[in-house]
N, C-alpha and C positions, 0 to 999 in steps of 0.2 A: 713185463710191466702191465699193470690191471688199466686198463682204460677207465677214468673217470665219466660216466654220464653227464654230470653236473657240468663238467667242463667241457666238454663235446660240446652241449648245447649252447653255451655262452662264445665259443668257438664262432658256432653255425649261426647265430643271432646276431654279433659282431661282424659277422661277411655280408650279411642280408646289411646291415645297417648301413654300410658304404652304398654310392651310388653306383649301379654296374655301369657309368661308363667313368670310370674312374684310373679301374687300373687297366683297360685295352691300351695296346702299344700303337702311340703315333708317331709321324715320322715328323722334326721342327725341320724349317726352315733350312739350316744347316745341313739338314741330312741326317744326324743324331736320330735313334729310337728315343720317345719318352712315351710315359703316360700322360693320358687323355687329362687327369685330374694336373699334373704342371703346365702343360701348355695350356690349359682355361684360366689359372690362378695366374700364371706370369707371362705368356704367349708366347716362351718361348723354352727352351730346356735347361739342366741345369748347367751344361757347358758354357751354353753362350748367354746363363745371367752374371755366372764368376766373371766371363770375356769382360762382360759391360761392365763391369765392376773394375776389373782391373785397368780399363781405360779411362773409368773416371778420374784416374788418381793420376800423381804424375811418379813417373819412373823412380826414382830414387824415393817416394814414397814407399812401393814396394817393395825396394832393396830393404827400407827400414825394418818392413812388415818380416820380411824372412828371417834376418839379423835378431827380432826379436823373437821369433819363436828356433833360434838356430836352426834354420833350412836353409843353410849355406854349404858350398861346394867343399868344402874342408868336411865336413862329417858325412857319416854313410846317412843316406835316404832313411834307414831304419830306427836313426838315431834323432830327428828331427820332433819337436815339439820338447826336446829336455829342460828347456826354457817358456819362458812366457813372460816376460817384464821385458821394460826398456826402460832406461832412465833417461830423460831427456829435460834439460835446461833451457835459459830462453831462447830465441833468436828461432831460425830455420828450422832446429829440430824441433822445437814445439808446435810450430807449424804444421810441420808434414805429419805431427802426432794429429795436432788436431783434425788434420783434413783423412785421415785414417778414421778417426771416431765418427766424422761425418756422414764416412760410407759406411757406418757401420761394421769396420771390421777391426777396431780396436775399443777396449774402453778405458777412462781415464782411473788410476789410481790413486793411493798416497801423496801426498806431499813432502818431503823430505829435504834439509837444508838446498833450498832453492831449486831442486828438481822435482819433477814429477813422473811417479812411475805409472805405464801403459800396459797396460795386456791383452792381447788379442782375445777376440772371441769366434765362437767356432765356426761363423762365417771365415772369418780372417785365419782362420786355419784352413779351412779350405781351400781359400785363394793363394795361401802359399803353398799349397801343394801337400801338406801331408793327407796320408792316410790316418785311416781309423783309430788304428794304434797311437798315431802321432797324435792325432786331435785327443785322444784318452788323456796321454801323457801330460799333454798342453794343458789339459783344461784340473787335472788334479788337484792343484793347489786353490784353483775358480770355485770350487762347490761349495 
């Protein structure tokens, strides 16, 4: 492969552009390695912003969260995000949808005779645990 100069340079102008103390590894609070540039933006790492996140909600919210993007113990880890809606009607489930949206890890969709469909967003993929792939998957039909 012919190395482009043009992109070399835009390369090396792009690394300058970031501040150097950006990507140095610090050690959070927890113990966790992050970079310098997460712990100034959130003061803490991304372990233990998910943590916080997940204790803002209450428990069976969660359960919701996973159910909707199928990150349930009946399918394999690999197979998680083949989903991404939830259908929920009034009462409790609208509820624990709405308090999802609030922390930002659901958004609200359609309307449909008396339900309303949910979809995680890639925060809320995160906090249930999938990986990369799984968040790809989740989010295919979102773009």
């Amino acid at each position: 492969m012919i190395a482009n100069p043009a992109q070399t340079t835009r390369h090396h102008l792009a690394n300058q552009a970031a501040p150097d103390f950006s990507l140095i590894r610090k050690i959070c609070a927890c113990g966790n390695a992050s970079t310098a540039k997460q712990l100034s933006q959130h003061g803490k790492c991304a372990a233990c912003a998910l943590a916080a996140i997940r204790d803002a909600i209450m428990p069976g919210d969660f359960a919701k969260l996973q159910h909707m993007l199928g990150a349930v113990k009946q399918y394999p880890k690999s197979k998680w995000g083949w989903r991404n809606y939830y259908a929920a009607g009034g009462g409790q489930t609208h509820e624990a949808m709405q308090r999802l949206v609030v922390a930002g890890l659901a958004t609200a969709g359609r309307a449909a005779n008396e339900m309303t469909y949910f979809h995680a967003t890639r925060l809320g993929c995160k906090a249930a645990g999938l990986d990369g792939a799984g968040i790809k998957r989740a989010m295919e039909d979102e773009s």
